[in-house]
C-alpha positions as CSV (number, residue, x, y, z in Angstrom):
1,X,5.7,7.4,8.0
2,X,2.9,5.2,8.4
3,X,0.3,3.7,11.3
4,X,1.8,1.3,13.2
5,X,0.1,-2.3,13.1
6,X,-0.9,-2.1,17.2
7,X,-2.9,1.3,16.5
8,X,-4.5,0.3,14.1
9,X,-5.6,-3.3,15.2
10,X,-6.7,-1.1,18.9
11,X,-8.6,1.3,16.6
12,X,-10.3,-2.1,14.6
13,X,-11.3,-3.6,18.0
14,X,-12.6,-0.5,19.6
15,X,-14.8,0.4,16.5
16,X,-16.0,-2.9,15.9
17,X,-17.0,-2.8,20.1
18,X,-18.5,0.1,19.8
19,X,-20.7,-0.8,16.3
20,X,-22.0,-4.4,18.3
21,X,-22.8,-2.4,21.2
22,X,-24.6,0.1,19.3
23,X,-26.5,-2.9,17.3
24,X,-26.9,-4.6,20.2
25,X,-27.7,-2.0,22.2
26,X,-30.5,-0.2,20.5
27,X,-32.3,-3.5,20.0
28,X,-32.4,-3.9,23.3
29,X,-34.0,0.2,23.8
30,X,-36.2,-0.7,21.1
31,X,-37.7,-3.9,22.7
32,X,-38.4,-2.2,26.0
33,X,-39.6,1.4,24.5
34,X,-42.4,-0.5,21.6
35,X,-43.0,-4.1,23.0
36,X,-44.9,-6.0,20.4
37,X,-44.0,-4.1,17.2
38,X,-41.5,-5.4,15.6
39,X,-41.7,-3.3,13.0
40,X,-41.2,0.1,14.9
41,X,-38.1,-2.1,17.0
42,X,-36.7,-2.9,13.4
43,X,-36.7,1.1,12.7
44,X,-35.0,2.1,15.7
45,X,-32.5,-0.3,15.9
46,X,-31.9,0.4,11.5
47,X,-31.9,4.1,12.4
48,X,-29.3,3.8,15.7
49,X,-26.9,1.6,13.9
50,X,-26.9,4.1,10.7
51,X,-25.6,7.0,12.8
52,X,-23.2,4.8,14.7
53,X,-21.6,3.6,11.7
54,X,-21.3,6.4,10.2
55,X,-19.8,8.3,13.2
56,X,-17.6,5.8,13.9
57,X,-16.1,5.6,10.4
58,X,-15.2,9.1,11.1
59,X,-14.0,8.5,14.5
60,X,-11.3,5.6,13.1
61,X,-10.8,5.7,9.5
62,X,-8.4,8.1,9.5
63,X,-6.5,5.5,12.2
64,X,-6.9,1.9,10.7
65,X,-9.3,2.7,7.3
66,X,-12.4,1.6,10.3
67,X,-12.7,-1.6,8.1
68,X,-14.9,-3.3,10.9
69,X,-15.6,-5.9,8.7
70,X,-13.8,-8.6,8.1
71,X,-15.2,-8.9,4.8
72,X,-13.9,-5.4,4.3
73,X,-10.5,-6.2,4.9
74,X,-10.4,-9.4,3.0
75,X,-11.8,-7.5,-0.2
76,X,-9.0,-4.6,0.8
77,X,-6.4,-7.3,0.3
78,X,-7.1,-9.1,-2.5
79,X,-7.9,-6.4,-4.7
80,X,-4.5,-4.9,-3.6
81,X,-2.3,-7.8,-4.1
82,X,-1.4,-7.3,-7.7
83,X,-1.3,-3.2,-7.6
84,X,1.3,-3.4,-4.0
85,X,-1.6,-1.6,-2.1
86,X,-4.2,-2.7,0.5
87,X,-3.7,-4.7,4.0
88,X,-0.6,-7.5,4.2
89,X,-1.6,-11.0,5.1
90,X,-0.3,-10.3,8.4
91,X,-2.7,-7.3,8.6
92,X,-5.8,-9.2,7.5
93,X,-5.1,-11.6,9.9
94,X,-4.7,-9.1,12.9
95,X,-7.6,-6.6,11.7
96,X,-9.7,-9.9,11.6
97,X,-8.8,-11.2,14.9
98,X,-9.4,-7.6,16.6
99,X,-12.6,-7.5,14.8
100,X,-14.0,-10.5,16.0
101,X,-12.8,-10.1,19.8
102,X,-14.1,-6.5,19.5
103,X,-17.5,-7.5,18.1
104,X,-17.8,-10.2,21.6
105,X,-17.0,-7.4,23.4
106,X,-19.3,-5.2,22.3
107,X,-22.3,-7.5,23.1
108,X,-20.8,-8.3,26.3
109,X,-20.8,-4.1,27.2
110,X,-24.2,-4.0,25.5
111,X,-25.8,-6.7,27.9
112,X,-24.0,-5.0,31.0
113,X,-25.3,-1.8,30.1
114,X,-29.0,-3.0,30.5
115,X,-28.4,-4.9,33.4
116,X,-28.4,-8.4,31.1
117,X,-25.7,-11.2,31.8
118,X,-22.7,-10.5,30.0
119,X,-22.9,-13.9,28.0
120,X,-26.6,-15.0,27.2
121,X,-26.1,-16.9,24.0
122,X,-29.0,-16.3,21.7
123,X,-31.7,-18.5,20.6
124,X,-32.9,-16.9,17.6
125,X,-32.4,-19.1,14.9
126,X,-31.6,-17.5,11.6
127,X,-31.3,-20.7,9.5
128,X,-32.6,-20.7,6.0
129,X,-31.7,-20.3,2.4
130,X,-34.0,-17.0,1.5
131,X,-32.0,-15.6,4.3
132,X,-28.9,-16.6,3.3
133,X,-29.3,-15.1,0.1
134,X,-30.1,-11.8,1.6
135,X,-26.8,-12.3,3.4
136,X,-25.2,-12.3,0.1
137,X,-26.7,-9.9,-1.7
138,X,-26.0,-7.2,1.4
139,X,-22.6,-7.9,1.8
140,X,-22.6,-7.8,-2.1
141,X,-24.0,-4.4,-2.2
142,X,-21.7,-3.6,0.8
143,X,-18.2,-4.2,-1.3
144,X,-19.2,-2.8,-4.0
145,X,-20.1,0.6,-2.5
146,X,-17.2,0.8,-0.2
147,X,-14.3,0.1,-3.3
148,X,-16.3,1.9,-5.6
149,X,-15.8,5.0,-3.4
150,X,-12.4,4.6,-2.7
151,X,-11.6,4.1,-6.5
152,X,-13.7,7.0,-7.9
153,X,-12.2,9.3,-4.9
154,X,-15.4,10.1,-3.0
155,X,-14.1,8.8,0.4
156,X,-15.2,11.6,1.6
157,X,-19.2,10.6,1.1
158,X,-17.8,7.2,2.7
159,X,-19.3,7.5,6.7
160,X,-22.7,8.8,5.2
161,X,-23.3,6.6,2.4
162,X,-22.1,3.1,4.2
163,X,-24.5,4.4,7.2
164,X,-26.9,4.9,4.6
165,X,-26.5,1.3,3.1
166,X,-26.7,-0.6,6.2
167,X,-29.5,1.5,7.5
168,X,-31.5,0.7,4.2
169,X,-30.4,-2.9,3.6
170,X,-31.9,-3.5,6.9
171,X,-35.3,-3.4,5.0
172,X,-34.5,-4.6,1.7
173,X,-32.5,-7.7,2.7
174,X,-34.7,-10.8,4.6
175,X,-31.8,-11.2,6.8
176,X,-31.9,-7.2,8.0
177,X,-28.2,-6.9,6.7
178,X,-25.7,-8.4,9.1
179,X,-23.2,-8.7,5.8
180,X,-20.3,-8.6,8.8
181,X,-18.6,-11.9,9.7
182,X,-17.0,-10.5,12.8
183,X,-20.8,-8.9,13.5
184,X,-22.6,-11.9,13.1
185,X,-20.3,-13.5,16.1
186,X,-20.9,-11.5,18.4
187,X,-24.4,-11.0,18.3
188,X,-24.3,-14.8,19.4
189,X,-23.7,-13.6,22.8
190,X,-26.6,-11.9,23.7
191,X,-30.4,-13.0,24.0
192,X,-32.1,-10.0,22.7
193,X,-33.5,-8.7,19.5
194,X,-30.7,-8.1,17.6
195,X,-29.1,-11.7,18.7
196,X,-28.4,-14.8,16.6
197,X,-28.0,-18.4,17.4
198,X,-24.5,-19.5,17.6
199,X,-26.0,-22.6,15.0
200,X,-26.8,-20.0,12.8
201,X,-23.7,-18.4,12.4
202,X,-21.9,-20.1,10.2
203,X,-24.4,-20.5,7.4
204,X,-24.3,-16.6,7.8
205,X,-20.9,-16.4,7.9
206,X,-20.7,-18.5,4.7
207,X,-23.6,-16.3,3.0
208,X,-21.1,-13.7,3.7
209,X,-18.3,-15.0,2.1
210,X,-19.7,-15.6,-0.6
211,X,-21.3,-12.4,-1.0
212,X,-17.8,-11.0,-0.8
213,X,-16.4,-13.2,-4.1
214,X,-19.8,-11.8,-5.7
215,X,-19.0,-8.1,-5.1
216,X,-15.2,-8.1,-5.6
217,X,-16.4,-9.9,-8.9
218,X,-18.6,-7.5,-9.7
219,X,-16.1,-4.9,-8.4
220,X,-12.9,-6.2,-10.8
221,X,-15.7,-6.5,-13.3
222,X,-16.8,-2.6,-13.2
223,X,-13.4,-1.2,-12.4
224,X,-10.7,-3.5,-13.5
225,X,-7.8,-0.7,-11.7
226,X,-10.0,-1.0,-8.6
227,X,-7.3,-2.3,-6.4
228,X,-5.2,1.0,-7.3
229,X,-7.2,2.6,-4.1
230,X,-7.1,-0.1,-1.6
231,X,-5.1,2.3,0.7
232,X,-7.6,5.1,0.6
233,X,-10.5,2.8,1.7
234,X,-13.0,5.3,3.9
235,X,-9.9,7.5,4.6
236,X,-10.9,11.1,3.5
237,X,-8.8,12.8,0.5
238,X,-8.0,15.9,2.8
239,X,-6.3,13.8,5.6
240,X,-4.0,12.5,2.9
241,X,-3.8,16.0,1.8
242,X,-2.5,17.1,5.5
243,X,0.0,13.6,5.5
244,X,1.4,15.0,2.1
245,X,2.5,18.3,3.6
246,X,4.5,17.0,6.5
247,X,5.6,14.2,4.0
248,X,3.7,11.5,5.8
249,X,1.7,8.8,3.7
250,X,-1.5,8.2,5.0
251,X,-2.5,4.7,6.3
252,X,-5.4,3.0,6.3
253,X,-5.6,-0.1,4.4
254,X,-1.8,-0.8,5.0
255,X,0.9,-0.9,2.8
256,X,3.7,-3.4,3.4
257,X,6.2,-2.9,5.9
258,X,4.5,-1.9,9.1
């Protein structure tokens, strides 16, 4: 028995809500708690969205594989084309459309929390190539660890080491890690720290996909049977362990047929 395709597309758009209004959200604490240091803002907005991840990967993996990422879900399906694993076409589409309208949402709940319009499209431009490139080197580093996890069986260590990443590559990376297509979108719609100018977004969104080609690449490269595990992407060993016994197959990254 496996997930069926509305669960799993509610459980993409309420995590991917509730990881923009966390980014989002923070930023906005962060600018009213330390005005004029950018660099303590930068920390507690890195360190906010870190635990959110991470919590939420635990709160919907075991429901739609908490992909929140379209990026995610487009490296789940190629790399599970050949092997018969990973999302459908018809999934990727769906988990991509519910992560996008989730991601609007969550800014819109994250302005409306702090008393901010709902819709404020940002003016912070984020337009140039160094930028870019730290675009695709974090969503890069982002496949990579996320496959590599699922292929080695560690999915387990999954909602504490992509916290972990994020959190870090918002230090490392000159663009403070979007590396999330669906992310970058919505943080068009609000004008506070963590926001991005709707004419930045696609050069972002672009840096992204390629970043994607470069770590699924890199990923085929490293661990040619890689696809193999595309349905156990951030769902823990020991749920599949409980779907075995009542002879249920656990779904995350969607096998055909839902």
């Amino acid at each position: 028995m496996t997930t069926a395709l509305p669960r799993r597309l509610l459980a993409e758009f309420a995590g991917t809500a509730l990881l923009v209004t966390a980014v989002v959200g923070s930023g906005i604490m962060a600018a009213t708690l330390s005005p004029g240091d950018v660099g303590l803002q930068l920390m507690q907005n890195s360190v906010a969205t870190a635990f959110a991840l991470g919590a939420l990967i635990l709160i919907f993996g075991p429901v739609s594989g908490a992909h929140l990422n379209p990026v995610v879900s487009a490296a789940d399906w190629f790399l599970g084309r050949r092997a018969g694993t990973g999302l459908t076409g018809r999934d990727l589409a769906g988990y991509t459309a519910a992560q996008v309208l989730g991601a609007i949402g969550g800014s819109v709940l994250a302005n409306l929390m702090f008393d901010l319009a709902a819709v404020d499209f940002s003016g912070r431009q984020r337009s140039a190539g160094n930028l870019w490139l730290g675009e695709v080197v974090a969503t890069a580093g982002l496949i990579l660890l996320v496959f590599a996890l699922a292929r080695s069986g560690r999915a387990p260590v999954a909602p504490a080491a992509v916290g972990a990443y994020i959190g870090a590559a918002y230090w490392f990376t000159s663009s403070t890690s979007f590396a999330n297509p669906a992310v970058t979108i919505g943080r068009a719609f609000t004008d506070t720290f963590a926001g991005i100018a709707p004419a930045s977004v696609p050069g972002f969104v672009l840096a992204q996909l390629v970043g994607l080609t470069v770590g699924a690449g890199l990923l085929l490269a490293l661990y040619p049977d890689a696809g193999q595990a595309a349905d156990q992407v951030v769902v823990p060993p020991d749920d599949a362990t409980v779907a075995h016994a009542h002879d249920r197959r656990p779904r995350t990254s969607r096998q055909k047929g839902s």
